[in-house]
Structures are given as C-alpha cells and as structure tokens.
C-alpha positions, 0 to 999 in steps of 0.5 A, a space after each residue: 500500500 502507497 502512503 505513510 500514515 503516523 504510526 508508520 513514524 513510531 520510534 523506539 525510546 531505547 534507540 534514542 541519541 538525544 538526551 532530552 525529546 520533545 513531542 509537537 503538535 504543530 500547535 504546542 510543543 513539549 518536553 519529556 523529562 530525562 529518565 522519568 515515565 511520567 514527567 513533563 518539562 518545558 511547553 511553548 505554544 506562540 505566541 505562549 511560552 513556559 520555558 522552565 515549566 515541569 509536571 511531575 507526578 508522585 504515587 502514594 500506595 500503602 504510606 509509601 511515596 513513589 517519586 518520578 525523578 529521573 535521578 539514578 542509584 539505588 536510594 529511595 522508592 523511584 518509578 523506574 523507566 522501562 521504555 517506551 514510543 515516540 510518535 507524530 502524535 504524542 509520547 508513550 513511556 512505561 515504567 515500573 515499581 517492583 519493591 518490598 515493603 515491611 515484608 510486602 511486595 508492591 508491584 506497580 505497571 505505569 504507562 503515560 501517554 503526553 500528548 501536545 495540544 492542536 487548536 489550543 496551548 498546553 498538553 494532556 497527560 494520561 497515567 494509567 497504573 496496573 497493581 500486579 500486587 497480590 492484595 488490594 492496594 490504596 492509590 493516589 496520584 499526586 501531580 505538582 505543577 512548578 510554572 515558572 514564568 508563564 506569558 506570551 511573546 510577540 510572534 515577531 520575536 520568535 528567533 534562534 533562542 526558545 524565548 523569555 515570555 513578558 507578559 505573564 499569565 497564570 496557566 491552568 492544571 486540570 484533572 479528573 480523579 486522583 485516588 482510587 483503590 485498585 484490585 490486583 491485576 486492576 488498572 487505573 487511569 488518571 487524566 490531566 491538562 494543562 493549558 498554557 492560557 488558563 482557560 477552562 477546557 470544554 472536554 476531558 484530558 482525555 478527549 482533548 488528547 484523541 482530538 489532538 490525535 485526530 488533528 495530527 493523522 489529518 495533517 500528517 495525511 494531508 502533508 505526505 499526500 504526494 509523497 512516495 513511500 519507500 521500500 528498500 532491500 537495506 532496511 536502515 536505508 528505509 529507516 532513513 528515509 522515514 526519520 528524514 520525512 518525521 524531521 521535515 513533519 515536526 517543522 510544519 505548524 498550523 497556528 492560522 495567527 503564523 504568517 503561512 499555514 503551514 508554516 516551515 519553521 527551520 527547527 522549533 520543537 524546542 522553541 528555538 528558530 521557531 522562524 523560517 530561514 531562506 536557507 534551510 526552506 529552500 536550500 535543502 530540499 525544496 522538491 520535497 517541501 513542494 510535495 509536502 506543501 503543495 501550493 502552500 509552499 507559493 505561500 511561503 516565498 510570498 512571505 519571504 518576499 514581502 519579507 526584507 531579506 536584504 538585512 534579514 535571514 529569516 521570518 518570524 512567525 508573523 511574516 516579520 524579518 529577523 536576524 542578519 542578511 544572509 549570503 544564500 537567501 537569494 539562491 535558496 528562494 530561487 532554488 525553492 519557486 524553481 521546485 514550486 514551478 516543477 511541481 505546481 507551476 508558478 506565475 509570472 508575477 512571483 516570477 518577476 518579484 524573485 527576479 527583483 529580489 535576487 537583485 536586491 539581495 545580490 546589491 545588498 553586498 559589494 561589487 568586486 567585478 563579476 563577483 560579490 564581497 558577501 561579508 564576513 562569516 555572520 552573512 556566511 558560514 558563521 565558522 568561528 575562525 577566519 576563513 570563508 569569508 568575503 570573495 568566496 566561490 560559494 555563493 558566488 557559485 550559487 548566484 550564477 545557478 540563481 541567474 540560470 534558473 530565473 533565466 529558465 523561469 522566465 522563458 518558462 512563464 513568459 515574463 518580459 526580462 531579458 532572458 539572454 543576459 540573464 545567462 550571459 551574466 551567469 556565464 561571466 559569474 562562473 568564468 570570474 569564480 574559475 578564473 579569480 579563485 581557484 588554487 590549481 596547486 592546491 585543488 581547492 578554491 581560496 578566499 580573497 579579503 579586501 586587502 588583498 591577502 587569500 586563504 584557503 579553508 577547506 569547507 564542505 561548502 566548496 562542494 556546492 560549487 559542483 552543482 552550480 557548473 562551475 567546476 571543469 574536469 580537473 577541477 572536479 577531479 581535483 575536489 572529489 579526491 578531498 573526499 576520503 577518509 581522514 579529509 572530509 569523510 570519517 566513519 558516520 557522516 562528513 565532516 564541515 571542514 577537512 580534518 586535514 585543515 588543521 588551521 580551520 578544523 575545531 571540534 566546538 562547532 560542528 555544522 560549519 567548523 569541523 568534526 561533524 556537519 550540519 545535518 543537510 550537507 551529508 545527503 545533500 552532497 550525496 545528490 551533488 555527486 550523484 547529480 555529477 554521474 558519481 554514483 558509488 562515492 554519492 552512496 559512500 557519502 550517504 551510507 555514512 549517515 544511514 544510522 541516524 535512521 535508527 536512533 533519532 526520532 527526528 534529526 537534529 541541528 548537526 551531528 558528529 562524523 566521528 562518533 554517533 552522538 550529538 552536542 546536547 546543549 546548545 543546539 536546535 534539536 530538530 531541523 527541516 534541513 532533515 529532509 535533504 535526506 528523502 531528497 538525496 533518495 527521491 532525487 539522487 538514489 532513484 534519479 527522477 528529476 522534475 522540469 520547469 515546463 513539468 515534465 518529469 524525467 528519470 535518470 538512472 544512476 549507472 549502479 544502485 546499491 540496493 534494489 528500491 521502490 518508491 511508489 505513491 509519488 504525485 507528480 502534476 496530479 499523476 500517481 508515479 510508482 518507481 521500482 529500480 534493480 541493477 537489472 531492471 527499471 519498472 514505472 507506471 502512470 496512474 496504475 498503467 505500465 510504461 515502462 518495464 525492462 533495462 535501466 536507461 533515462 526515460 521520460 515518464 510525464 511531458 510538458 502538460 499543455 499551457 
C-alpha cells in the first residue's frame, strides 16, 4: 500500500541519541523529562511560552511515596523507566515499581501517554497504573505543577533562542480523579491538562488528547499526500528515509495567527528558530517541501518576499524579518519557486518579484567585478575562525545557478526580462569564480579579503560549487579526491571542514567548523555527486549517515562524523534541513528529476546499491510508482505500465499543455 500514515513514524525510546525529546503538535510543543515515565518539562505554544515549566507526578500506595525523578542509584522508592514510543502524535513511556515493603511486595505497571495540544496551548497527560500486587492496594496520584514564568511573546520575536515570555499569565492544571483503590491485576487511569492560557477546557484530558490525535493523522495525511513511500532491500536505508520525512513533519505548524499555514519553521520543537530561514526552506530540499506543501509552499516565498531579506535571514512567525542578511537567501528562494514551478507551476508575477529580489539581495553586498564581497562569516558560514569569508566561490557559485534558473523561469512563464543576459551574466559569474579563485596547486578554491591577502579553508561548502557548473574536469577531479577518509569523510557522516585543515578544523562547532556537519550537507552532497554521474562515492557519502535512521526520532541541528552522538546543549534539536535526506533518495538514489515546463524525467544512476521502490509519488496530479534493480527499471502512470525492462533515462510525464 502507497502512503505513510503516523504510526508508520513510531520510534523506539531505547534507540534514542538525544538526551532530552520533545513531542509537537504543530500547535504546542513539549518536553519529556530525562529518565522519568511520567514527567513533563518545558511547553511553548506562540505566541505562549513556559520555558522552565515541569509536571511531575508522585504515587502514594500503602504510606509509601513513589517519586518520578529521573535521578539514578539505588536510594529511595523511584518509578523506574522501562521504555517506551515516540510518535507524530504524542509520547508513550512505561515504567515500573517492583519493591518490598515491611515484608510486602508492591508491584506497580505505569504507562503515560503526553500528548501536545492542536487548536489550543498546553498538553494532556494520561497515567494509567496496573497493581500486579497480590492484595488490594490504596492509590493516589499526586501531580505538582512548578510554572515558572508563564506569558506570551510577540510572534515577531520568535528567533534562534526558545524565548523569555513578558507578559505573564497564570496557566491552568486540570484533572479528573486522583485516588482510587485498585484490585490486583486492576488498572487505573488518571487524566490531566494543562493549558498554557488558563482557560477552562470544554472536554476531558482525555478527549482533548484523541482530538489532538485526530488533528495530527489529518495533517500528517494531508502533508505526505504526494509523497512516495519507500521500500528498500537495506532496511536502515528505509529507516532513513522515514526519520528524514518525521524531521521535515515536526517543522510544519498550523497556528492560522503564523504568517503561512503551514508554516516551515527551520527547527522549533524546542522553541528555538521557531522562524523560517531562506536557507534551510529552500536550500535543502525544496522538491520535497513542494510535495509536502503543495501550493502552500507559493505561500511561503510570498512571505519571504514581502519579507526584507536584504538585512534579514529569516521570518518570524508573523511574516516579520529577523536576524542578519544572509549570503544564500537569494539562491535558496530561487532554488525553492524553481521546485514550486516543477511541481505546481508558478506565475509570472512571483516570477518577476524573485527576479527583483535576487537583485536586491545580490546589491545588498559589494561589487568586486563579476563577483560579490558577501561579508564576513555572520552573512556566511558563521565558522568561528577566519576563513570563508568575503570573495568566496560559494555563493558566488550559487548566484550564477540563481541567474540560470530565473533565466529558465522566465522563458518558462513568459515574463518580459531579458532572458539572454540573464545567462550571459551567469556565464561571466562562473568564468570570474574559475578564473579569480581557484588554487590549481592546491585543488581547492581560496578566499580573497579586501586587502588583498587569500586563504584557503577547506569547507564542505566548496562542494556546492559542483552543482552550480562551475567546476571543469580537473577541477572536479581535483575536489572529489578531498573526499576520503581522514579529509572530509570519517566513519558516520562528513565532516564541515577537512580534518586535514588543521588551521580551520575545531571540534566546538560542528555544522560549519569541523568534526561533524550540519545535518543537510551529508545527503545533500550525496545528490551533488550523484547529480555529477558519481554514483558509488554519492552512496559512500550517504551510507555514512544511514544510522541516524535508527536512533533519532527526528534529526537534529548537526551531528558528529566521528562518533554517533550529538552536542546536547546548545543546539536546535530538530531541523527541516532533515529532509535533504528523502531528497538525496527521491532525487539522487532513484534519479527522477522534475522540469520547469513539468515534465518529469528519470535518470538512472549507472549502479544502485540496493534494489528500491518508491511508489505513491504525485507528480502534476499523476500517481508515479518507481521500482529500480541493477537489472531492471519498472514505472507506471496512474496504475498503467510504461515502462518495464533495462535501466536507461526515460521520460515518464511531458510538458502538460499551457
């Protein structure tokens, strides 16, 4: 069967890397306490926000108090975790008490399901407490609320860091009964809530959360619509595949307040970069946001184009600009109406602001020739050392790309700008990058500072400048022999700068600086190299990060290369750059390539490392199944067969008709 529905994202607790989860409703979103079974941290829910909240529960049997505290050692009477699932709906964990006291065994099963609110701030809390004892037991359970400061935030100042709310309000604990006497092998099931704006719930915990989960299979069945489903002879390939489209699905908010709905926020279950940033919106995996969203991703480059990215890199909750220009916004935005053309088409309208827009933010930097100055690393990389700074292949690279792709758009959507020049110039760019920065002794691109001096850094980021067209033959051959073992890659992902840079490497800022990467740039250069007809080192580059199928819930900001593990502190925990993985497969694995003109082409890899199927794909209001071997190549249209025999580039859709 084609499609995904939510229990098909279920992960396992014991699996899991990141030492805090949260769970998100795309309306409220909450923590789990380290190591309890029942314990709730901080809640946000913009415009509220309960950064220091917690919810934790005790349960008094017999004259004995049961705490829930997450703490380790063997001192005390401590609910003890046994487990439990993650899912797009809610959290279930599972605990158990198993002690004598004075002689007498108390034996108690615990299992809480938190499930964050849709359509309101806070969350339900379900306890339900099984006696495995062998007598009639006494129980209550004792929940204690500790606030600390509860308030609202304006939705303009949602940024980076999960907010401090102003304007304080008292939130609301609301229960059903907390005591009971239980039969042995008898259950007993406590419900409570809480609301972040203290209003008066108009149904039970209970009901409240079934409606929440209702919400939840609704969008989650709205969203992957057109999505393929995957199935691979690898099964961690297959677990990949689903963690990255979880990644993308826990960034999607529905609060009709927010500036689209959905709105793609770059991270936000934690309630930091609870904004959309150019970048990780388009940059990463904008065919996949195209599925996802549909027409609503028009919504989104509306939002970012009213938006005034020339001094910002992203937008708030309420359309409002935030933070600092970014040097990829422009490509990012050109990136993502280019995908919302293949999939949807655009008009001619949106098509002439981008053009607009590139301009501006292209004037935003200094002029040097052909190239532009884009500033130092708070408009780039933000690397913590000098390095890719200034005149820098990337994204001098990706402006020429942006050029091209308007020049497409344009001719595709009959705007009157002239298409030739827009070509010509991109052709110049790429000429000035070749010709003013490429070290050929060193194999690498060089920086160049305003007073004149260069430097090379090795940085992964020099990888985009393959998909731009840039790169000759010796020069590609040159940059993907810096993809090896002990350079750029290591045993579990790539690492941001070369690990041979021992000038640019460090180990304190993984996702631009070394010893690790920002989740989207392993898989997204995998489509890079599998894009340049590179297909057994795209899936050296990709095989490395299969792992992090198995044991996250959904990917985070970054990730070591070097070790399975992450940066617990510090970091945004989940990040829509994520997705760059389905991409990496749709895109790259399996080879489909949408067109402008809404054709959709396939072009094979020339070696697959394992059978795969992808069936389930909407494309242009068609049903595409996909279904690759080294041997074979089977797809069909709308249930109708196509093509059924060797594996070779093939057009599956034409151009529809204008």
């Amino acid at each position: 069967m084609a499609g995904y529905d939510t229990h098909d994202f279920d992960f396992d607790l014991r699996r899991r890397i990141a030492e805090t989860l949260w769970t998100t409703s795309g309306w409220s979103t909450v923590a789990l306490v380290p190591g309890t079974v029942c314990g709730v941290g901080a809640c946000f829910s913009p415009p509220y926000a309960a950064p220091q909240a917690s919810l934790s529960v005790v349960l008094e049997t017999e004259g004995t108090r049961i705490t829930d505290t997450g703490t380790s050692g063997m001192d005390g009477t401590k609910l003890l975790p046994s487990g439990g699932t993650w899912r797009l709906d809610g959290v279930e964990r599972w605990g158990t008490y198993h002690r004598r006291h004075d002689g007498r065994l108390v034996s108690l099963q615990v299992r809480s399901e938190l499930t964050p609110m849709h359509g309101q701030p806070g969350y339900a809390l379900v306890v339900a407490v099984r006696n495995r004892s062998d007598r009639t037991l006494s129980l209550r359970l004792l929940p204690e609320l500790s606030a600390g400061p509860v308030g609202t935030v304006p939705l303009g100042e949602w940024g980076w860091m999960p907010p401090e709310p102003s304007a304080m309000v008292a939130e609301r604990l609301v229960h059903g009964r907390l005591e009971t006497g239980l039969e042995p092998s008898e259950e007993a099931v406590f419900e409570l809530a809480v609301l972040l704006d203290g209003s008066t719930p108009h149904a039970s915990p209970a009901q409240l959360a079934a409606e929440s989960r209702v919400a939840a299979g609704r969008r989650t069945a709205q969203v992957l619509a057109r999505v393929p489903r995957l199935t691979a002879e690898l099964p961690e390939l297959d677990e990949y595949y689903r963690r990255s489209l979880a990644s993308g699905l826990v960034c999607l908010w529905d609060n009709p307040s927010f500036a689209t709905v959905p709105f793609p926020a770059t991270s936000g279950i934690d309630g930091g970069a609870l904004c959309a940033y150019a970048w990780d919106t388009g940059g990463y995996a904008p065919h996949t946001l195209s599925l996802m969203l549909g027409r609503g991703v028009v919504d989104v480059l509306e939002a970012m184009v009213q938006a005034d990215l020339t001094d910002h890199y992203a937008i708030a909750p309420d359309g409002a600009g935030t933070g600092v220009a970014y040097a990829y916004s422009a490509w990012s935005l050109v990136m993502l109406a280019q995908a919302a053309a293949c999939h949807d088409g655009i008009t001619p309208e949106l098509v002439a602001r981008l053009h607009e827009t590139e301009a501006r933010l292209a004037d935003r930097f200094l002029t040097v020739g052909e190239l532009r100055d884009y500033g130092a690393q708070e408009n780039l990389l933000e690397m913590r050392s000098t390095g890719w700074e200034h005149v820098v292949a990337s994204p001098n690279a990706e402006r020429a790309s942006s050029l091209d792709s308007l020049a497409g758009l344009v001719d595709q959507f009959g705007v009157p700008l002239p298409v030739d020049a827009l070509r010509a110039q991109a052709e110049r760019v790429r000429e000035a990058v070749r010709r003013e920065l490429w070290d050929a002794t060193a194999g690498w691109f060089k920086s160049r500072y305003p007073d004149g001096h260069t430097e090379l850094a090795y940085s992964v980021q020099a990888f985009d400048v393959l998909r731009a067209g840039v790169c000759t033959p010796s020069m590609t051959k040159a940059m993907l022999a810096q993809l090896r073992d002990g350079a750029f890659l290591a045993e579990y992902g790539v690492s941001s700068v070369s690990a041979e840079d021992r000038t640019h490497y460090e180990l304190g800022d993984l996702d631009w600086s070394g010893g690790g990467a920002y989740t989207g740039e392993a898989p997204q250069l995998a489509l890079t190299l599998w894009e340049q007809g590179e297909p057994r080192l795209a899936w050296d580059v990709l095989r490395r990060v299969l792992w992090m199928g198995r044991h996250f819930a959904y990917f985070p900001q970054d990730h070591f290369c070097d070790r399975p593990a992450v940066q617990q502190r510090g970091r945004r925990t989940n990040v829509i750059a994520g997705l760059t993985g389905t991409e990496a497969v749709i895109l790259g694995l399996a080879g489909l390539r949408p067109q402008v003109n809404g054709a959709l082409n396939l072009e094979p890899p020339t070696w697959l490392p394992t059978a795969l199927e992808l069936r389930g794909l909407v494309y242009r209001g068609r049903e595409i199944d996909l279904a690759l071997s080294a041997e074979r190549c089977e797809v069909s249209v709308d249930g109708r067969t196509i093509h059924s025999g060797e594996l070779a580039p093939l057009q599956i859709l034409g151009a529809p008709d204008k």
